[in-house]
C-alpha positions in Angstrom: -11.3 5.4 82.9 -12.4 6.1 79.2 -15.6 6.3 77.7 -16.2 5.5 73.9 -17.8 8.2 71.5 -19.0 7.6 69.0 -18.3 10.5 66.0 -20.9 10.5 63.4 -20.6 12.3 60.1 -23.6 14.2 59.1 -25.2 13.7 56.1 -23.9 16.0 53.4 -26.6 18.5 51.2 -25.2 17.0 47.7 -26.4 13.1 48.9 -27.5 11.0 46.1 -27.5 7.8 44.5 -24.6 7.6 41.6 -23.9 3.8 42.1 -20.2 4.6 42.5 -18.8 1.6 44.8 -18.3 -1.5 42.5 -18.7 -4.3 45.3 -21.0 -2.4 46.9 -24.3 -4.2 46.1 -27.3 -1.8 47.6 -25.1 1.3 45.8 -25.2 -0.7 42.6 -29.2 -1.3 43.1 -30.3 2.3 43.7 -28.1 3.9 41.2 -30.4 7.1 39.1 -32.7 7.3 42.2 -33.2 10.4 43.3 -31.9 11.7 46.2 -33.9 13.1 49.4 -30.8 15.3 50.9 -33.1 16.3 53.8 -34.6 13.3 55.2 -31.4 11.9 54.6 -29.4 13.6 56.9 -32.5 14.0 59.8 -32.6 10.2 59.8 -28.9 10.6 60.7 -29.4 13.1 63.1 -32.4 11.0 64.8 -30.5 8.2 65.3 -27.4 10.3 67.0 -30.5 11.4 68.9 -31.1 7.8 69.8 -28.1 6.6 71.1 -27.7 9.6 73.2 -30.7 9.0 74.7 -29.5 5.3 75.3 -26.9 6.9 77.4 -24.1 6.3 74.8 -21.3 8.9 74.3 -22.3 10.8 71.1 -20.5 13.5 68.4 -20.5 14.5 65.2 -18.2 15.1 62.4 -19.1 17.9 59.7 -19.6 17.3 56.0 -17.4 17.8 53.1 -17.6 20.8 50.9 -19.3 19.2 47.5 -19.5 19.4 44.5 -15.7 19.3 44.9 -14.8 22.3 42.6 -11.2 22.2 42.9 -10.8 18.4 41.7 -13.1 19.6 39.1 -10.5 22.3 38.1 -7.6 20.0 38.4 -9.0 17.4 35.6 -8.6 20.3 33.1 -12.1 22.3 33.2 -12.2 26.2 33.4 -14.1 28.9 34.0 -16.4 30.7 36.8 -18.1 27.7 38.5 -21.1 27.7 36.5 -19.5 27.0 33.9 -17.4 24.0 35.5 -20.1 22.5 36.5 -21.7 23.1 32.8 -19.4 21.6 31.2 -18.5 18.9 33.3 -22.0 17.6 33.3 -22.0 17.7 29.4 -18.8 16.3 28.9 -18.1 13.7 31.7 -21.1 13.6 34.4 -19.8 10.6 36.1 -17.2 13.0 37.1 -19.4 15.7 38.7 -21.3 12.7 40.1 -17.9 11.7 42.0 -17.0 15.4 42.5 -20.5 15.1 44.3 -20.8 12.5 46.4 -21.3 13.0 50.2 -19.7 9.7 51.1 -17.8 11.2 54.0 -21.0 10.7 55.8 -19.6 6.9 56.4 -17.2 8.1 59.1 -15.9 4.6 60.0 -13.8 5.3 56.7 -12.8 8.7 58.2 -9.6 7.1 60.0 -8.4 4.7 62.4 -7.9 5.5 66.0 -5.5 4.1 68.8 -7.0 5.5 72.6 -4.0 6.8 74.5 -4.6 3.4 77.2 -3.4 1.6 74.0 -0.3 3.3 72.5 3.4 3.7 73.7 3.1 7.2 73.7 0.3 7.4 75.9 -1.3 9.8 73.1 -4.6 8.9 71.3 -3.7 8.6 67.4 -6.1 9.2 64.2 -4.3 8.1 61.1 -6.3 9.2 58.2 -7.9 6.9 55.5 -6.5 7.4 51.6 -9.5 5.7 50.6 -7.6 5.0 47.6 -9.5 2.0 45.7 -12.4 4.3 44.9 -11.3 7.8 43.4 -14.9 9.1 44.9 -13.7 8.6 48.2 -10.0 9.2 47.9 -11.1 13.0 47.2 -11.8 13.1 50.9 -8.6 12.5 52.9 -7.5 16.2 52.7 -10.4 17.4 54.1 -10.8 14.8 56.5 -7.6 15.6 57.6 -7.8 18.9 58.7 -10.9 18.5 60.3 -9.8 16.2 62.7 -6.7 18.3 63.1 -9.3 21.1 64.2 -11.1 19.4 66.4 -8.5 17.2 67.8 -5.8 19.9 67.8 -4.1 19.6 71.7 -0.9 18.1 70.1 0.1 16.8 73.9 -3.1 14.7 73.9 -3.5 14.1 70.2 -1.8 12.7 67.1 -3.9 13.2 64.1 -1.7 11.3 61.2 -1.3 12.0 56.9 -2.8 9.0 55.0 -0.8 6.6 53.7 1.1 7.2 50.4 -1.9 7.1 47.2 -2.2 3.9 44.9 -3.4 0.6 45.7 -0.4 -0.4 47.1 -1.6 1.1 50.6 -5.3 1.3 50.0 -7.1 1.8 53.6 -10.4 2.1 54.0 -10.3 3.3 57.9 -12.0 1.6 61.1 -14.5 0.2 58.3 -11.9 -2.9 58.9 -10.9 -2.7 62.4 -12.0 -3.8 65.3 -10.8 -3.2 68.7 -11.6 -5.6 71.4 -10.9 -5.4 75.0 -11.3 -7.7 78.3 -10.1 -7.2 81.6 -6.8 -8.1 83.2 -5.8 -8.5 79.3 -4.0 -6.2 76.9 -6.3 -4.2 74.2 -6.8 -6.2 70.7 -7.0 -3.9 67.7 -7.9 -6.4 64.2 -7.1 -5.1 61.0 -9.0 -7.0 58.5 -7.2 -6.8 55.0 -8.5 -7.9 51.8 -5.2 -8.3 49.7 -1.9 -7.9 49.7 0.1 -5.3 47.9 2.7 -7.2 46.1 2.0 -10.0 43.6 -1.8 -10.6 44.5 -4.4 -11.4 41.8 -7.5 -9.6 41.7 -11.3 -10.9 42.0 -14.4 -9.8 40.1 -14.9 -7.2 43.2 -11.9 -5.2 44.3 -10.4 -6.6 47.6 -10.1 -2.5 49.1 -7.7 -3.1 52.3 -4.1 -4.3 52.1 -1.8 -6.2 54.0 0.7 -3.4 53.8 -1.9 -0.8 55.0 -2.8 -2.3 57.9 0.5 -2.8 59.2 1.5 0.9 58.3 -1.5 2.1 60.3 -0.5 0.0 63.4 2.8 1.3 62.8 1.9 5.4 63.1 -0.7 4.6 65.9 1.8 3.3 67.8 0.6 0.0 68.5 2.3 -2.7 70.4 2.6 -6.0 68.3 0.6 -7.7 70.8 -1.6 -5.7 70.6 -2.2 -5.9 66.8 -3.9 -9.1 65.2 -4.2 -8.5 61.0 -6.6 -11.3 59.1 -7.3 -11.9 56.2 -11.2 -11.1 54.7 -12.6 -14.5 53.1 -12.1 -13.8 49.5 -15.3 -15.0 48.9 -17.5 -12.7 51.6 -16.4 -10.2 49.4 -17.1 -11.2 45.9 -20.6 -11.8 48.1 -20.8 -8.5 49.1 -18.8 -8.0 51.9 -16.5 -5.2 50.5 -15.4 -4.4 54.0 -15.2 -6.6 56.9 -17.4 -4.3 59.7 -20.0 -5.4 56.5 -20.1 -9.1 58.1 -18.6 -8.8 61.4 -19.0 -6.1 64.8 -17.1 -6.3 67.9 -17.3 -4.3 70.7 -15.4 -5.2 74.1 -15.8 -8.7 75.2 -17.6 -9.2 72.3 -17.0 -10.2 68.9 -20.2 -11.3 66.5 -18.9 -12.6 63.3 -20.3 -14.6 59.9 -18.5 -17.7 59.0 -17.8 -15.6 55.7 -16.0 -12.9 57.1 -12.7 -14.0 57.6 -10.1 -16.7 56.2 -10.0 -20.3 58.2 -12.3 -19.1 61.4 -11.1 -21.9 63.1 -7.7 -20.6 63.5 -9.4 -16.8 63.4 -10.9 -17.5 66.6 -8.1 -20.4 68.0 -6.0 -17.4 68.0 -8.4 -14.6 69.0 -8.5 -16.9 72.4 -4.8 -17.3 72.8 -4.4 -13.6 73.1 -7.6 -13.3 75.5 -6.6 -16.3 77.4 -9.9 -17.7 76.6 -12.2 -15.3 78.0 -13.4 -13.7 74.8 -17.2 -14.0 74.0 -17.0 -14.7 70.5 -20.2 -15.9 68.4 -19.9 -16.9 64.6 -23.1 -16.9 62.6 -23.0 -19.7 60.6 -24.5 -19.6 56.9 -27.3 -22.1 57.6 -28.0 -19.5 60.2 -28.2 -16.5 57.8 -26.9 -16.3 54.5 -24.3 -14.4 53.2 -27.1 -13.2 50.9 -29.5 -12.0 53.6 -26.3 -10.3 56.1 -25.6 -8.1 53.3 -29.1 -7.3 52.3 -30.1 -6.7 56.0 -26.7 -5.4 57.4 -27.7 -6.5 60.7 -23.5 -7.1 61.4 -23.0 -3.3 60.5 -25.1 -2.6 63.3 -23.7 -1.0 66.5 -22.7 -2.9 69.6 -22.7 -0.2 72.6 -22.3 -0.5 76.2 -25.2 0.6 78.2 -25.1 2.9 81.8 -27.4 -0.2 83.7 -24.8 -3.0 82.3 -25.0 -5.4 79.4 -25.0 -3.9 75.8 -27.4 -2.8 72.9 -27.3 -4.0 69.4 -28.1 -0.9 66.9 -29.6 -2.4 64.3 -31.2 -0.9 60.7 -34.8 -1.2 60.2 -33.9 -3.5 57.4 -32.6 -6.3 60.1 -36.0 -6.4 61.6 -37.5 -6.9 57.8 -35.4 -9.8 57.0 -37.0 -13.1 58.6 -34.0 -14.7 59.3 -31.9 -11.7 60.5 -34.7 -11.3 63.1 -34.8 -14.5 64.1 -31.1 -14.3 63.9 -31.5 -11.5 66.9 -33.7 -13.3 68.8 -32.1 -16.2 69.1 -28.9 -13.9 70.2 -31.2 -12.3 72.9 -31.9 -15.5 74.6 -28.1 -16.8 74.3 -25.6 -16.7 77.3 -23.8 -13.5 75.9 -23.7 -9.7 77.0 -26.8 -8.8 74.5 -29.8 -7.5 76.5 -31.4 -5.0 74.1 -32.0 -4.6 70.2 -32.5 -0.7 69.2 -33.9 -0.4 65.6 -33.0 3.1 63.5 -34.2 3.6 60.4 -30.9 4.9 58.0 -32.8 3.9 55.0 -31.2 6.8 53.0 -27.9 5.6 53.7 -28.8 1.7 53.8 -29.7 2.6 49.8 -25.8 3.4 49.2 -24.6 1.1 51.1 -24.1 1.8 55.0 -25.4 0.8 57.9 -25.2 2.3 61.4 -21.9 1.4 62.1 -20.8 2.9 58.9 -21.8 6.4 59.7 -20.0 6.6 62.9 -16.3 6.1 64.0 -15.6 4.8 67.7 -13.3 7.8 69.6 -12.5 6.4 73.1 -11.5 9.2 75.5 -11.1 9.8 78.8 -12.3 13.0 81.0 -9.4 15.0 80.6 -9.1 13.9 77.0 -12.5 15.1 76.3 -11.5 18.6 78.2 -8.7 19.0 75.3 -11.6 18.2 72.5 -11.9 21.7 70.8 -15.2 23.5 69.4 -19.2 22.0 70.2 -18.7 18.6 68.9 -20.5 16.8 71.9 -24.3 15.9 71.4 -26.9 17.4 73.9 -29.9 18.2 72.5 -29.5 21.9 72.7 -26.9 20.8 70.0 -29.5 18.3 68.5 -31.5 21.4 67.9 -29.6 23.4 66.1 -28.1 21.1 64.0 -32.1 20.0 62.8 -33.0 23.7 62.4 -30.0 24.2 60.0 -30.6 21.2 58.1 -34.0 22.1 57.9 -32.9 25.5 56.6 -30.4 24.8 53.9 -31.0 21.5 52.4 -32.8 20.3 49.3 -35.4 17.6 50.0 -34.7 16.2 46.3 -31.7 15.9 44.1 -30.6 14.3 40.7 -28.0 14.1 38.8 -28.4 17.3 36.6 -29.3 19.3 40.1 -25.7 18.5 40.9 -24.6 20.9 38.1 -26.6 24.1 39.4 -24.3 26.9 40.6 -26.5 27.6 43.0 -26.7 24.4 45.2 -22.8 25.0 45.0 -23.2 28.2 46.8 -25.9 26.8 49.0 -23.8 24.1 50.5 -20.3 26.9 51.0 -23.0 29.1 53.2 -24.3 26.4 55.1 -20.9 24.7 55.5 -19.7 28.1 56.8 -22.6 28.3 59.6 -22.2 24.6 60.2 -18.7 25.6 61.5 -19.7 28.2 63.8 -22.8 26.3 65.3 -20.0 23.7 66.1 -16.9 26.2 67.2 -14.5 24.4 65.0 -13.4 27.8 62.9 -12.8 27.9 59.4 -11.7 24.6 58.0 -12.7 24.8 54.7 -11.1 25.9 51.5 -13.5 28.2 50.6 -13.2 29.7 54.3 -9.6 31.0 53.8 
């Protein structure tokens, strides 16, 4: 018996708004707004808060060391670290504004991950995400890398893979497009949603992030079965409508697979297949546009929402406050409510600081299935109780700015602020020293 966890990445101190994602829409609208670093990451920590509380298994990933100094110092600039940050901001600030970001807060794009119950080694595998079709986020696979190595270190249990190869020939984005779905009696399904493919593919107005070729590498170093593997293609036009990665218009969870009309090529045969494999016994549910429009999904993100299992039975859909704004989402999730499906709750969080950028709850979190021996192997205080809860509030409350804008990203001191609380950070959680500036 496993138990799914769900791993979510706190909020780091340098978050902002610098419009980096092109595709992204909500990034694009709040670009120059000034960041609340403080709020943002205690609205992150509430809602781990929340689906504890729901009885949903519940962890957390540290933050990335930012600004990234030693990118910084490989583009060519020089000098003590006041003066990097000088110059940089004079001479290229959308480069201290990428150096800056605290996008690894969107764990789904941390890895994907096979649970030992799926793979032919009976190990559970991570394969880190090159993130490679935004250089913002591609800064982030080292580090991810070795955090997951630390906490995930029992080699006998674990498998923590290298990203793929960099360039946009193996672009992957993580479990921001996968889905693993499971029903009784029938294998596990894991689907890779991919946006292109490597070789010979033309481009669209927004970039199409996940490849073909990605996916199938990941499935390959996960050790996935081919039966167990199902890689569609995103609808081409979901994503010049916003849907830059498919967990932006579809969730699945189980039995379960909620989907928009727009989020894959040919749903017909998505879901004619999707049945073959499950012998028909998948609950599926496609949102049709007259339903909700592509516009208003992306807007609310009510299908970046978490589906969770609950202790009493049946499951909960975590949705943004934003889903409840929108008229027809709500009605959407009504409607879902009284339908013959497993659906017997709606949990509202407010993420707004991370809505504003781009993510919804299901973006901050990646899904870790484990069982109790599995767990046992799990290394440092990565588990959320609230003794944990506590801390981790009292230390953001204690290191974090509660407003940041682009020049602030250029003081030496906020530099220096987020290496000492990055150091704490990693004993509070028992994961020893697994940052650069540690060693």
């Amino acid at each position: 018996m496993a138990r799914e966890y769900n791993f979510d990445g706190i909020v780091g101190l340098t978050h902002q708004y610098s419009g980096l994602s092109l595709g992204n829409l909500a990034s694009a609208a709040h670009r120059g707004k000034r960041g609340d670093p403080r709020a943002a990451a205690l609205q992150g920590l509430a809602k781990m808060r929340t689906l504890a509380a729901l009885g949903v298994g519940q962890a957390v990933l540290p933050p990335q060391p930012r600004p990234c100094l030693q990118t910084l110092r490989r583009l060519g600039f020089t000098g003590s670290d006041a003066q990097v940050l000088d110059a940089v901001l004079r001479r290229a600030p959308e480069l201290l504004a990428a150096c800056s970001s605290a996008s690894s807060m969107w764990a789904a794009n941390a890895a994907s991950y096979a649970p030992s119950s799926d793979t032919s080694d009976a190990k559970a595998h991570f394969t880190v995400a090159n993130l490679a079709s935004m250089f913002h986020r591609s800064l982030e696979a080292q580090q991810t890398r070795a955090t997951l190595r630390a906490i995930f270190a029992d080699s006998s249990a674990f498998e923590v893979h290298d990203e793929l190869p960099a360039g946009l020939h193996f672009s992957d984005e993580g479990a921001a497009n996968h889905t693993r779905l499971t029903v009784e009696g029938s294998p596990a399904l894991h689907i890779f949603g991919w946006g292109r493919r490597a070789f010979g593919e033309t481009t669209h107005h927004f970039p199409a992030r996940q490849t073909f070729e990605a996916s199938e590498a990941v499935a390959r170093l996960n050790c996935l079965n081919e039966d167990g593997v199902l890689l569609w293609q995103q609808d081409p036009l979901g994503i010049e409508r916003g849907a830059f990665h498919s967990d932006v218009l579809a969730v699945g969870h189980e039995h379960f697979f909620l989907y928009h009309a727009a989020a894959f090529c040919d749903p017909d045969a998505f879901e004619a297949e999707l049945q073959r494999r499950f012998s028909g016994s998948l609950q599926l549910r496609r949102v049709t546009d007259a339903e909700l429009s592509v516009t208003d999904a992306v807007q609310s993100y009510l299908f970046n929402s978490q589906l969770v299992s609950l202790p009493e039975g049946g499951m909960a859909i975590v949705v943004p406050q934003e889903a409840r704004q929108n008229p027809s989402a709500e009605a959407l999730l009504q409607r879902l409510l009284g339908e013959a499906n497993p659906l017997n709750q709606v949990v509202e969080v407010e993420v707004n600081a991370s809505m504003k950028n781009g993510g919804g709850p299901a973006c901050l979190r990646l899904r870790v299935s484990l069982t109790d021996a599995e767990v046992a192997r799990v290394n440092g205080r990565v588990f959320l109780d609230e003794a944990l809860a506590a801390s981790l509030e009292q230390w953001i409350l204690r290191h974090y700015r509660d407003r940041l804008e682009l020049s602030d990203l250029a003081d030496p001191k906020l530099a220096d602020e987020g290496q000492v609380a990055l150091d704490e950070l990693t004993q509070i959680l028992k994961i020893g020293p697994i940052y650069p500036f540690q060693s």
